[in-house]
FIFI-289216 format. One record per atom (N, C-alpha, C): x, y, z. Coordinates in steps of 0.02 Angstrom, whole numbers, padded with zeros to 5 digits, always signed. Layout:
BEGIN
XYZ...
***
This chain:
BEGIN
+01111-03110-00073+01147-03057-00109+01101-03000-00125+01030-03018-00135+00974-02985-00173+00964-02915-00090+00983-02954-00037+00945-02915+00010+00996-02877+00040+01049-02885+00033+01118-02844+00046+01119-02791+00020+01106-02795-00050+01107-02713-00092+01042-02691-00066+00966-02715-00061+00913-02675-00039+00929-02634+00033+00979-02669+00059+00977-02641+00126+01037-02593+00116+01063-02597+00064+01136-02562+00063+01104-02470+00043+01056-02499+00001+01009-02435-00045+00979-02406+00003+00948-02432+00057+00887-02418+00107+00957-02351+00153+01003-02384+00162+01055-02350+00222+01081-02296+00184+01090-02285+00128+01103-02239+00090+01054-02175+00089+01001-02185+00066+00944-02155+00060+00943-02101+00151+00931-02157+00201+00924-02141+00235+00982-02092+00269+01031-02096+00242+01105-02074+00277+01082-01994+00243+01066-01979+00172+01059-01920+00142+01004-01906+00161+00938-01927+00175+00889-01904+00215+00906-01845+00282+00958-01885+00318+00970-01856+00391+01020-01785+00367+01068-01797+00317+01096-01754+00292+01043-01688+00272+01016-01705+00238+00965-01654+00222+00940-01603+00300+00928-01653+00313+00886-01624+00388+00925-01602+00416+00992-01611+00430+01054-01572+00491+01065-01498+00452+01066-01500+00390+01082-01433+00336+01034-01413+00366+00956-01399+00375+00909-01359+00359+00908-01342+00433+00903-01389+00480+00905-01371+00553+00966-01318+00589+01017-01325+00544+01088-01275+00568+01099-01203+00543+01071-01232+00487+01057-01145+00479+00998-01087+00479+00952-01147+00493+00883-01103+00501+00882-01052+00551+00901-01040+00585+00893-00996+00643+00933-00931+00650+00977-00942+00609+01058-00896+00609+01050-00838+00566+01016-00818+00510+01017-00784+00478+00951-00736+00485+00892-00762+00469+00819-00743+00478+00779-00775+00490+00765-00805+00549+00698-00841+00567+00632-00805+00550+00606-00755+00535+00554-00712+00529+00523-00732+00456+00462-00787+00476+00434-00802+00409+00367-00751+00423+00357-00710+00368+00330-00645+00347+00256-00701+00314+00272-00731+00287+00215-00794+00240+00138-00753+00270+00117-00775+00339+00058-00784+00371+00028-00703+00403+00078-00674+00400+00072-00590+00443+00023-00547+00378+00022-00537+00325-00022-00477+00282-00030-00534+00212-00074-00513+00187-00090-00539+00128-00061-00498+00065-00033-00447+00083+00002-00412+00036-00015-00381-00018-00021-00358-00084-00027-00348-00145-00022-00273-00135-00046-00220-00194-00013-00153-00204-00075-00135-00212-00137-00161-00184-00186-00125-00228-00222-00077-00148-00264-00013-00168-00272+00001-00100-00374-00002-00110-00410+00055-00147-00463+00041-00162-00432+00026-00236-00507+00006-00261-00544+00013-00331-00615+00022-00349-00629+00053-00400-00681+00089-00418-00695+00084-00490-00758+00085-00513-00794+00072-00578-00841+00097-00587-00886+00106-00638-00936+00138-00641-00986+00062-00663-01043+00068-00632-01103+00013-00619-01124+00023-00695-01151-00039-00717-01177-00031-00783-01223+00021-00806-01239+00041-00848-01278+00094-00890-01302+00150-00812-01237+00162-00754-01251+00235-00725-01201+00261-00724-01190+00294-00770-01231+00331-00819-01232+00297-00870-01282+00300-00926-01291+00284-00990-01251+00290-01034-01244+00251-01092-01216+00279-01141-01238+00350-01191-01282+00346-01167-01309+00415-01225-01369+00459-01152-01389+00514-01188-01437+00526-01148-01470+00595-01185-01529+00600-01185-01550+00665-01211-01545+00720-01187-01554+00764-01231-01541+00856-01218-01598+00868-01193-01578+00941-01169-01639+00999-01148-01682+00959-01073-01642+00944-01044-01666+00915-00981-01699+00865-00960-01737+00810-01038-01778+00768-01024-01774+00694-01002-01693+00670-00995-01700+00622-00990-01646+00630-00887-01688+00611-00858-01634+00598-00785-01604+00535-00810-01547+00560-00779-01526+00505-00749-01472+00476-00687-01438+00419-00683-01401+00397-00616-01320+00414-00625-01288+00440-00582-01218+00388-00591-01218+00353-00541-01178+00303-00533-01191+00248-00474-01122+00209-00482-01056+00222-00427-00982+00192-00436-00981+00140-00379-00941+00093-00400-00950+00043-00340-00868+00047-00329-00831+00034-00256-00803+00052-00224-00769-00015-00180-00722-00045-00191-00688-00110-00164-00635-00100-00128-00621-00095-00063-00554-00102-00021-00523-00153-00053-00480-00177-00095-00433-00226-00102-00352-00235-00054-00359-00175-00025-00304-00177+00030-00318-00224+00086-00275-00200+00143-00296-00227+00215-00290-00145+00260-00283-00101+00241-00302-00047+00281-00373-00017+00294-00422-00024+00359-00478-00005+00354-00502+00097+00328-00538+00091+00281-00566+00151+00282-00624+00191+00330-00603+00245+00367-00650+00253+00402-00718+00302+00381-00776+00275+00409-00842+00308+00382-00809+00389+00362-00824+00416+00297-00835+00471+00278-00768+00500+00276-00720+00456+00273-00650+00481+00280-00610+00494+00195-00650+00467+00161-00646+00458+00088-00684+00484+00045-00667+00503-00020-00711+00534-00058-00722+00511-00135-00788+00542-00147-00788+00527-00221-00807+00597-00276-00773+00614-00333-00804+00686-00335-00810+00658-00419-00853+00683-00436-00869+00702-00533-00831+00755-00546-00804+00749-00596-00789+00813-00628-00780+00788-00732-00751+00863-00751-00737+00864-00828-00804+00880-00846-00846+00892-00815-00917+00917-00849-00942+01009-00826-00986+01019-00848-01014+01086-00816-01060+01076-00788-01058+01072-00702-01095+01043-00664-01169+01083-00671-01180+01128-00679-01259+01178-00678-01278+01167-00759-01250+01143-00790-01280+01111-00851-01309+01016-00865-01293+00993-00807-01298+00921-00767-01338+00922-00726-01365+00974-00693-01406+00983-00656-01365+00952-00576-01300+00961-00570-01264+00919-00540-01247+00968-00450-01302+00951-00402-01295+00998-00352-01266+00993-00310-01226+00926-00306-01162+00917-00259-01119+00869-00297-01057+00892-00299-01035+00861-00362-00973+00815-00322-00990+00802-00250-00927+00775-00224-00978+00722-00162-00958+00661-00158-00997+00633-00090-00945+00589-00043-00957+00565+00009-00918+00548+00041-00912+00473+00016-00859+00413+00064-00864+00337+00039-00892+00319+00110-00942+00265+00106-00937+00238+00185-00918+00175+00209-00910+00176+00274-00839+00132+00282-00824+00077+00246-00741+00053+00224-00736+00002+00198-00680-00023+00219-00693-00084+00266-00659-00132+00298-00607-00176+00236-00531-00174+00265-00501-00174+00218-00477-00262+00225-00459-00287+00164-00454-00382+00162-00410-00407+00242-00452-00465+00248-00412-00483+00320-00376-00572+00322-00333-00583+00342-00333-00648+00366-00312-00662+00441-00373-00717+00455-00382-00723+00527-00381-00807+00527-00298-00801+00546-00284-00902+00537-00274-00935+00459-00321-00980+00460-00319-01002+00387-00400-00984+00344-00429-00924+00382-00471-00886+00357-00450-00835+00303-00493-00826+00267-00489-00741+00257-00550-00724+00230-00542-00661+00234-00604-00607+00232-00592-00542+00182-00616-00545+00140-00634-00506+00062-00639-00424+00094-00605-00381+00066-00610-00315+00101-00697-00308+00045-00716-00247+00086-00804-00226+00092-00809-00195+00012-00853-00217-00020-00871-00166-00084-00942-00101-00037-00938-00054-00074-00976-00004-00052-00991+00024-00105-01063+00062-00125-01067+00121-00181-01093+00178-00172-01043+00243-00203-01088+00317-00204-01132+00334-00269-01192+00346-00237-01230+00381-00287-01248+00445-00295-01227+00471-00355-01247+00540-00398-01305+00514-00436-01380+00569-00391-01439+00549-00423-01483+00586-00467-01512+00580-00522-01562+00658-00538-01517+00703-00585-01454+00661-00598-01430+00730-00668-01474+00717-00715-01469+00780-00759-01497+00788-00815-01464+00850-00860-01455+00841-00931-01431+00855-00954-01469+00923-01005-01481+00991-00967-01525+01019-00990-01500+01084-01046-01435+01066-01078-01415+01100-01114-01450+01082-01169-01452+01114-01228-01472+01081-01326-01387+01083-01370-01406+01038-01380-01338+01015-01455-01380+01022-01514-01339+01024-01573-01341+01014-01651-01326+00921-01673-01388+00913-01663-01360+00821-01697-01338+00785-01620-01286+00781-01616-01252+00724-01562-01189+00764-01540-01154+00764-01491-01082+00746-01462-01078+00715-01396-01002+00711-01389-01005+00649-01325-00950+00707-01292-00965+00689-01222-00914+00738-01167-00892+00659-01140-00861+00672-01073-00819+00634-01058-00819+00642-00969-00858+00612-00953-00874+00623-00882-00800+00592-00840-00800+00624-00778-00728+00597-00746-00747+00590-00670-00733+00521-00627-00739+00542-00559-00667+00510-00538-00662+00573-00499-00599+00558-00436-00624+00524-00385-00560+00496-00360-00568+00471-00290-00515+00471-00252-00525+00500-00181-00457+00500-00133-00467+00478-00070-00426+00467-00023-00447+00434+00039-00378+00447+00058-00379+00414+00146-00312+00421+00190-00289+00329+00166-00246+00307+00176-00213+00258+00181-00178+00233+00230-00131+00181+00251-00085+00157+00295-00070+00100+00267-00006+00087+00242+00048+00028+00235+00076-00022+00308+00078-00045+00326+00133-00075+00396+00151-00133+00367+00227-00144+00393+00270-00208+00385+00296-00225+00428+00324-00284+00442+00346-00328+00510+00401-00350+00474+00472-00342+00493+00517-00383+00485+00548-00400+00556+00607-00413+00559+00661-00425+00606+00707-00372+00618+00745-00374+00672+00830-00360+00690+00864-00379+00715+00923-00400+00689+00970-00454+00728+01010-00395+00767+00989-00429+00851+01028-00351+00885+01074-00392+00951+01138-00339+00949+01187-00364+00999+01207-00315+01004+01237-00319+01098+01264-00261+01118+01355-00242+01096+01381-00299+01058+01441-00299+01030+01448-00326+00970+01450-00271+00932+01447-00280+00853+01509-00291+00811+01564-00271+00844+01616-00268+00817+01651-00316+00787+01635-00383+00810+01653-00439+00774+01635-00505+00782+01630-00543+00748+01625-00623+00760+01677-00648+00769+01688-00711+00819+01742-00756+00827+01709-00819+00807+01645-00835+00826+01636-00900+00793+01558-00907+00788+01562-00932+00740+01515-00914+00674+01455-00993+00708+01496-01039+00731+01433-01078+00765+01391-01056+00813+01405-01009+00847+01379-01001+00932+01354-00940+00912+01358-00910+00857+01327-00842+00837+01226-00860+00831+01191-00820+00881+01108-00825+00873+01079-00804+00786+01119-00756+00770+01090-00716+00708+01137-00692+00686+01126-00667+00615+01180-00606+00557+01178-00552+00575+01224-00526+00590+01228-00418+00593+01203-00411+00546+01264-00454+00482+01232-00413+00406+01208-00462+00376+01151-00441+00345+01098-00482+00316+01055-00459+00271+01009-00476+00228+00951-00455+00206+00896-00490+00231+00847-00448+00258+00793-00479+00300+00720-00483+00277+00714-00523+00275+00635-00554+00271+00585-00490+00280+00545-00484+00236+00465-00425+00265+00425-00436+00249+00377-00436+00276+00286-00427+00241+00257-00362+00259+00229-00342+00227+00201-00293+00182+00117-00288+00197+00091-00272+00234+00031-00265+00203-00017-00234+00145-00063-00267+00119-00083-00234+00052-00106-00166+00049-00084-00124-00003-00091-00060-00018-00050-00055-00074-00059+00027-00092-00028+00049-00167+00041+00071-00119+00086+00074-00086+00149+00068-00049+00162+00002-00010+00236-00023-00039+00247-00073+00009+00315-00069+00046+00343-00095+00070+00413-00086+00089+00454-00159+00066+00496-00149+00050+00551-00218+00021+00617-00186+00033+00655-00226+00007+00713-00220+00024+00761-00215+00083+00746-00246+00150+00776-00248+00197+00829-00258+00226+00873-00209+00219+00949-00247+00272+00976-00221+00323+01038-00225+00336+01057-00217+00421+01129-00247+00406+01174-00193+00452+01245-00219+00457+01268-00188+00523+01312-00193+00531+01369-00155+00605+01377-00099+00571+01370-00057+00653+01422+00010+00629+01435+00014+00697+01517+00032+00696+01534+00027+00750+01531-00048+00815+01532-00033+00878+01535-00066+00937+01456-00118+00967+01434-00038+00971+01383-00079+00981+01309-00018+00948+01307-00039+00878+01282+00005+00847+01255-00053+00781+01195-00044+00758+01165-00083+00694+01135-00026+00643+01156-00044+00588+01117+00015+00530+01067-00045+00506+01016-00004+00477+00988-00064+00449+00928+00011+00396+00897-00030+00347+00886+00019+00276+00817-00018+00239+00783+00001+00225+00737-00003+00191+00691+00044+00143+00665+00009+00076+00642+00045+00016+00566+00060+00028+00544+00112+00024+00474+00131+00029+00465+00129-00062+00413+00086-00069+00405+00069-00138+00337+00089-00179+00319+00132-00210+00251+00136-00228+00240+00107-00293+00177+00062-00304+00168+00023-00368+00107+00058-00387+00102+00110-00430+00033+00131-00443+00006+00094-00507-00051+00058-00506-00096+00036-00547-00093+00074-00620-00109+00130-00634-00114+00165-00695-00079+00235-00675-00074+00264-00712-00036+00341-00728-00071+00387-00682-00137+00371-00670-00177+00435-00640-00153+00404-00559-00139+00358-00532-00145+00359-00465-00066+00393-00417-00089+00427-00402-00053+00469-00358-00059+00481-00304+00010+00465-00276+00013+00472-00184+00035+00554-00178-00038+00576-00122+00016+00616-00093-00001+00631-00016+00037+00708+00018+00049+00701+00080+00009+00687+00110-00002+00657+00166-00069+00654+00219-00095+00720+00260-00156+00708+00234-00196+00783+00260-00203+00840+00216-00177+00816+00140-00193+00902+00095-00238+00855+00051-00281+00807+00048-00327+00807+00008-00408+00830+00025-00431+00862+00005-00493+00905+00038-00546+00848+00004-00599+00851+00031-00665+00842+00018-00693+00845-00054-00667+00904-00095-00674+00896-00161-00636+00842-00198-00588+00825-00167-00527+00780-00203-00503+00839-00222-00497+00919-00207-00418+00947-00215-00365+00943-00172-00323+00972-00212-00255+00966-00128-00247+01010-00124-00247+01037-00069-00266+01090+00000-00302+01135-00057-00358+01135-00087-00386+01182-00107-00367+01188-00201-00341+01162-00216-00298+01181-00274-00318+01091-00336-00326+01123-00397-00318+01065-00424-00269+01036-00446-00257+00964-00454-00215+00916-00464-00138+00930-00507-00170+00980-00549-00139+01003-00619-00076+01055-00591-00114+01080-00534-00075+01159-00521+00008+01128-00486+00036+01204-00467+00099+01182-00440+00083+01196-00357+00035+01201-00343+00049+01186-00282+00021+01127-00256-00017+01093-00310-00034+01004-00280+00014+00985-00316+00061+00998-00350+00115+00947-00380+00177+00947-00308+00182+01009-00281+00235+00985-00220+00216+00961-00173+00142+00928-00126+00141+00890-00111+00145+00811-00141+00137+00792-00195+00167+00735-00225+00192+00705-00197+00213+00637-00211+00258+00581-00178+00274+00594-00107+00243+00615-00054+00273+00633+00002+00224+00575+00068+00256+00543+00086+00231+00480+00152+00291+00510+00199+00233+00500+00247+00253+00499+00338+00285+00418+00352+00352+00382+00369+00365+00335+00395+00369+00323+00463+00361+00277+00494+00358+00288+00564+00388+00205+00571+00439+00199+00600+00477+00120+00635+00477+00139+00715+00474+00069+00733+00469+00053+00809+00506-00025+00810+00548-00012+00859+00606-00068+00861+00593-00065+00921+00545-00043+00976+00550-00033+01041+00614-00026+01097+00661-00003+01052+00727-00001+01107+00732+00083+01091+00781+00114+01137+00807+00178+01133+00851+00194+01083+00843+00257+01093+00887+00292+01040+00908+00246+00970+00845+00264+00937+00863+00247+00869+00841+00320+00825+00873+00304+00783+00871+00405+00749+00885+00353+00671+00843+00396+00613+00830+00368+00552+00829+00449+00522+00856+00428+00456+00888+00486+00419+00902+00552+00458+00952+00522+00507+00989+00596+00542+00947+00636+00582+00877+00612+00584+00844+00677+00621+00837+00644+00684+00877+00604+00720+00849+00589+00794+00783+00555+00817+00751+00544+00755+00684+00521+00780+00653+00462+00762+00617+00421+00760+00605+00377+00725+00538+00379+00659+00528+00441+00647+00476+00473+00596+00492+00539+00579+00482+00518+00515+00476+00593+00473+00434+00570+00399+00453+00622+00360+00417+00641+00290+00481+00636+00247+00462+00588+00194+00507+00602+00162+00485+00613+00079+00500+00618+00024+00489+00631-00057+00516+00550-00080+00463+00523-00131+00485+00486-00174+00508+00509-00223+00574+00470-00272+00581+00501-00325+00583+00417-00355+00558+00440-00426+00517+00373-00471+00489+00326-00446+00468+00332-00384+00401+00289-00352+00457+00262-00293+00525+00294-00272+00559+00251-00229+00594+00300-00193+00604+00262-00128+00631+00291-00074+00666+00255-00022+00753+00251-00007+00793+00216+00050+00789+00231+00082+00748+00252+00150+00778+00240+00220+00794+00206+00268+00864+00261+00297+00914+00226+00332+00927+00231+00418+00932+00188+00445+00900+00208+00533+00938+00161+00557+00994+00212+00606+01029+00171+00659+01024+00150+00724+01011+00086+00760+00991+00068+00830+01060+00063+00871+01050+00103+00925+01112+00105+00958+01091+00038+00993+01133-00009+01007+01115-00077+01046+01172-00073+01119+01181-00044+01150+01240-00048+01195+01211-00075+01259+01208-00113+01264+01208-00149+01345+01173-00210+01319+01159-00219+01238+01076-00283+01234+01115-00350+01232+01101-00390+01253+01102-00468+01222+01111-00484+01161+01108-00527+01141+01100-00559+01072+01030-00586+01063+01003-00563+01004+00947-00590+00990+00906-00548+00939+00873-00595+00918+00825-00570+00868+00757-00536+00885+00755-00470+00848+00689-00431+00884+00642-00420+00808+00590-00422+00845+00522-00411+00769+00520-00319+00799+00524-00294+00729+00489-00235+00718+00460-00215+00682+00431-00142+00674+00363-00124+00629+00363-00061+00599+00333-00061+00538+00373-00001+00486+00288+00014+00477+00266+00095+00482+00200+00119+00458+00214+00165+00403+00183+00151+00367+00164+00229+00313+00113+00248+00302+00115+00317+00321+00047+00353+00316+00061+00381+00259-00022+00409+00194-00023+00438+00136-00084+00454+00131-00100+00482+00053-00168+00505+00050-00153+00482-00007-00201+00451-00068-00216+00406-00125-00255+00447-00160-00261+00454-00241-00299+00501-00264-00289+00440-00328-00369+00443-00352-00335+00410-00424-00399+00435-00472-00415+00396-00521-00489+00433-00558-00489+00387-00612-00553+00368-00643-00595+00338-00713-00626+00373-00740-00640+00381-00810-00668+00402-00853-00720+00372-00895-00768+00396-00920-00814+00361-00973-00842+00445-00999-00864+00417-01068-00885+00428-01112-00974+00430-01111-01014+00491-01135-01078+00506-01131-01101+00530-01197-01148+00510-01232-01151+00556-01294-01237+00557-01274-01216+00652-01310-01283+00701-01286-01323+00698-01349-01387+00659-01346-01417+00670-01408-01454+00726-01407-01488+00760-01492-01537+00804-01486-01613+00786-01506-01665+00824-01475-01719+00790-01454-01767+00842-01516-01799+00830-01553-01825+00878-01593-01888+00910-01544-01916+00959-01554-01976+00988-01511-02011+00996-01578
***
């Protein structure tokens, strides 16, 4: 009697076991096979930057006598590589000929951005610029403290890999078993790491043989000062096109990324312009675009494609200096 129910329990178990497994096997394939998991390591961060202990000092004397360093150290935490001298670092908030400060802007050199290779990975590159030989050859009354500031800007690139469920007849389903994939869906993405990511992926019918499909260009900036803007107006000083940060003509390049998708099939046109790239404006760090693939003659099947964003990154730290006075 004792071994009737063990075996009764054993067939049970095992009956919902197989159950389990027919669920996960029937629908795995139909909706989004595209596991994103292993493709980018993801996060929002692109560099980071700090200032190295005591360079600069906390205090430092007047009337020119004491030199000293600044010295910022510089971390790719993305996966986009920086290329040699493509990046910058500049001081400012001070009066540079009272600093003794004779180039007040230097380049970054290269910094290889985080990688995974298998069940490896690889730490994006720290690097540091040094500002050497200031000195502070003004005189004060007693003490005050200024407030030293360095910018930093560089080029960037975002890319994401999702899916598209594509058929040359969109117009309807008859049966929902023999169907490869979803028209309409929300689809799976990975993101590679940077201060832009892309989320939000979907895709439906339009029309015959026609797929829309939409995605959010998302920017997560770290603190208040980091700001995206267009690619190619950040100069060497860290101004944009010439102009500082503050003015109105670096405020209208602002929020502005180049997108670029490749679905490798024809005629796909994204926000109306026929093309598969343009420029578009974030507004509160967000942006939908929407891009239709004409599919007319394709099969059924699921295709991987690839979403780029190009930008330029500007962000900046501050510290604090207090100028002592030196009696003669």
């Amino acid at each position: 009697m004792k071994l009737k129910k063990i075996s009764s329990i054993v067939l049970v178990a095992s009956a919902l076991l197989f159950a389990g497994c027919s669920t996960s096997s029937s629908s795995g394939g139909k909706s989004n096979g595209f596991n994103p998991a292993s493709s980018f390591n993801g996060g929002s961060s692109g560099l980071t930057f700090s200032f190295e202990k005591d360079a600069p000092p906390q205090s430092v004397k007047d009337q020119g006598i004491q030199p000293f360093n600044v010295r910022l150290l510089v971390k790719n935490e993305g996966e986009f590589d920086i290329a040699e001298n493509s990046g910058y670092v500049s001081l400012a908030g001070i009066d540079k000929s009272v600093y003794n400060l004779q180039d007040s802007s230097k380049t970054i050199p290269q910094l290889n951005g985080f990688k995974v290779q298998g069940a490896n990975t690889i730490e994006g590159r720290t690097q540091f610029v040094l500002f050497s030989n200031l000195k502070y050859s003004g005189e004060v009354l007693g003490s005050t403290s200024e407030k030293l500031i360095a910018n930093i800007c560089y080029p960037y690139q975002t890319r994401a890999s999702t899916n598209l469920c594509v058929s040359g007849d969109t117009s309807s389903y008859v049966d929902e078993d023999l169907k490869i994939c979803d028209l309409q869906s929300d689809r799976n993405v990975a993101s590679s790491g940077g201060p832009l990511l892309i989320e939000n992926v979907k895709q439906y019918p339009s029309g015959t043989s026609k797929v829309d499909f939409q995605f959010d260009i998302v920017h997560k900036p770290a603190v208040v000062t980091s700001t995206l803007y267009e690619s190619g107006s950040i100069g060497s000083d860290c101004r944009i096109n010439g102009n500082l940060q503050t003015s109105s003509e670096a405020r209208a390049k602002q929020n502005i990324v180049k997108y670029t998708v490749n679905t490798g099939l024809s005629n796909l046109n994204c926000e109306g312009s026929s093309s598969n790239s343009n420029s578009v404006t974030l507004y509160d760090n967000r942006y939908t675009v929407i891009c239709s693939q004409d599919t007319s003659g394709q099969d059924e099947f699921e295709k991987p494609i690839s979403i780029t964003l190009d930008y330029e990154y500007f962000d900046r730290i501050s510290t604090d200096i207090t100028i002592e006075h030196i009696q003669r």
